[in-house]
C-alpha positions in Angstrom: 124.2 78.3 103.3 124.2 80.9 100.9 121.8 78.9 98.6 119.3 77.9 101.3 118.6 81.7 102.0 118.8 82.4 98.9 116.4 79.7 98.2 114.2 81.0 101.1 114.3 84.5 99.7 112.6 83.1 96.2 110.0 81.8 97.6 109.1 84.7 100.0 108.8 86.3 96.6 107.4 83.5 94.9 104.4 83.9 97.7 104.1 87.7 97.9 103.8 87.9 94.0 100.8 85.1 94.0 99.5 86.9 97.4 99.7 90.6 95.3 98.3 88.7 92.3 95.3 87.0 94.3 94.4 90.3 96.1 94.3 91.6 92.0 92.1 89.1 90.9 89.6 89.7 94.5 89.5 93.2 93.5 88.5 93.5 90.1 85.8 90.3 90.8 84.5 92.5 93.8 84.6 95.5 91.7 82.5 93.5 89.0 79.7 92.7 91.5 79.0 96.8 92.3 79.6 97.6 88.2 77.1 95.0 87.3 74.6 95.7 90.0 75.1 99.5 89.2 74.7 99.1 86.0 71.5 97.3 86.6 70.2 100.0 87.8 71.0 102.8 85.4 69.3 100.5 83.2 66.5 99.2 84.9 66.7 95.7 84.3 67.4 92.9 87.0 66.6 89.4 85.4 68.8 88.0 82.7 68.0 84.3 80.4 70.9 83.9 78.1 69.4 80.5 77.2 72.2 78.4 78.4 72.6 80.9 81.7 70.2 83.1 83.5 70.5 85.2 86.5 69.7 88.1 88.7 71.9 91.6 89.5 69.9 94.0 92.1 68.7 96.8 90.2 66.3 99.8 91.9 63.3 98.1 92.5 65.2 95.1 94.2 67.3 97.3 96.0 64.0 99.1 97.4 62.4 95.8 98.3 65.8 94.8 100.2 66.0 97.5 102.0 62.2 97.9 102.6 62.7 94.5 104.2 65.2 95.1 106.0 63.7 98.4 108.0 60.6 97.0 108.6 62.2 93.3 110.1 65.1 94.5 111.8 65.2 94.6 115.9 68.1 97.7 115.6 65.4 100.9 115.7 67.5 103.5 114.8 69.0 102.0 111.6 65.9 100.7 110.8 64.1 104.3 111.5 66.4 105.8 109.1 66.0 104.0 106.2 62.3 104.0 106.8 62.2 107.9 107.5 64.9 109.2 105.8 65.9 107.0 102.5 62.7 104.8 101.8 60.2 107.9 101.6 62.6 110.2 99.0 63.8 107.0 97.0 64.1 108.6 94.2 67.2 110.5 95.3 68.4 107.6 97.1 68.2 105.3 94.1 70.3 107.9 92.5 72.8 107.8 95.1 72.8 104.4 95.3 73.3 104.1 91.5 76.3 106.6 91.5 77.7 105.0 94.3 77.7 101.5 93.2 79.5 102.6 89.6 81.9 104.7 91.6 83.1 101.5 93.8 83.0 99.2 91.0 84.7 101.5 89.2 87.1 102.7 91.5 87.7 98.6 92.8 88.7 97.7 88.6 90.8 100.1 87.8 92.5 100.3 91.3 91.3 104.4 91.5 91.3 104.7 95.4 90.8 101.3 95.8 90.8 101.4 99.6 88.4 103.9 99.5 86.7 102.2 97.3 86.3 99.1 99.5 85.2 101.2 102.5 82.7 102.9 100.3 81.1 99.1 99.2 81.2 98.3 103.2 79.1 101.6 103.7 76.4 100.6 101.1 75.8 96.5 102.6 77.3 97.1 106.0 73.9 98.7 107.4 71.1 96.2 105.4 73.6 93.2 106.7 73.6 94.5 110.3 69.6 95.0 110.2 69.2 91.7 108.7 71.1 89.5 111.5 68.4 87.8 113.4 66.3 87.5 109.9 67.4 83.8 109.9 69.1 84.0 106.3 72.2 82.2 104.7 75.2 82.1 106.8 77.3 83.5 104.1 74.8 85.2 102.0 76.3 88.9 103.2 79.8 87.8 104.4 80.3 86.9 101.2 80.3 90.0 99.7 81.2 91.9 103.4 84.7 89.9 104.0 86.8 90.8 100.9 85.9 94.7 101.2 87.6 94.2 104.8 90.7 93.0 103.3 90.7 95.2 100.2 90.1 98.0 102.8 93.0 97.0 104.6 95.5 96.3 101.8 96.5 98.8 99.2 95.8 96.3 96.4 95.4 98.9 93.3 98.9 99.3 93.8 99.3 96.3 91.7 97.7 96.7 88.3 95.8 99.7 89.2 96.4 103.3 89.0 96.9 103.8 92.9 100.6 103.0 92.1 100.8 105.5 89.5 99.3 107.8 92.3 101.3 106.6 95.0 104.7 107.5 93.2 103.1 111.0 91.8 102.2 111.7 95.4 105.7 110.5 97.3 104.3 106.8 98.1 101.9 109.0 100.6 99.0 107.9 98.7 96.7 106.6 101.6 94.4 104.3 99.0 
């Protein structure tokens, strides 16, 4: 009997560990996607042809036409009003802001810094253009995607695992909310 359960007990931590290490490997990947798309735009540069490999990251002028889009097609008024009054007129500010806050995320999401906060802050800069873009008839998955694993990252402390929220979390008595 002893050996079932402690048979049973391996494997719970067999599964945890590849559970702990998959959550790892979500969070740097997501934190990839704001880097690069941050980076993008501190650059200025969207389109990439490596020869063998080319692709798109959203940099500001993208990001403008997105959310441009979005405003003007969207059926929720208020969300829609703000970005057309509020963020669309002073872009320049907001491109800024956007910029920062996409390096923070990424940041924050590959080093494990906050890395719940980090998540929350991501969900804050799609959320909105995914929720005015609902009835725009686009991919199924095409903002879920990128939506679903900042909803588990925010939930689970994952850069307690090779990140430096662990290092915070002991400093700060395992109290360390992120």
């Amino acid at each position: 009997m002893a050996k079932t359960q402690t048979a049973l007990l391996a494997s719970g931590v067999a599964e945890t560990t590849i559970f702990v290490r998959l959550f790892t490997v979500l969070r740097v990947f997501s934190g990839l996607v704001f880097l690069s798309n941050g980076l993008a735009k501190v650059f200025g540069k969207g389109s990439y042809d490596l020869g063998f490999f080319s692709f798109n990251l959203v940099n500001t002028s993208t990001a403008r036409g997105i959310l441009t889009g979005a405003a003007h097609r969207t059926y929720i008024r208020p969300l829609g009003g703000f970005y057309e009054y509020a963020v669309l007129p002073h872009w320049g500010l907001w491109s800024v802001f956007l910029t920062l806050a996409e390096l923070a995320v990424g940041t924050g999401l590959i080093l494990g810094i906050a890395s719940r906060l980090a998540a929350v802050g991501g969900l804050l800069l799609i959320g909105p253009v995914w929720i005015m873009l609902w009835h725009a008839n686009h991919y199924l998955w095409e903002y879920p995607a990128d939506l679903f694993p900042l909803v588990l990252l925010a939930i689970a402390p994952a850069g307690r695992h090779r990140g430096f929220d662990s290092r915070l979390a002991a400093k700060f008595g395992n109290r360390w909310p992120f």
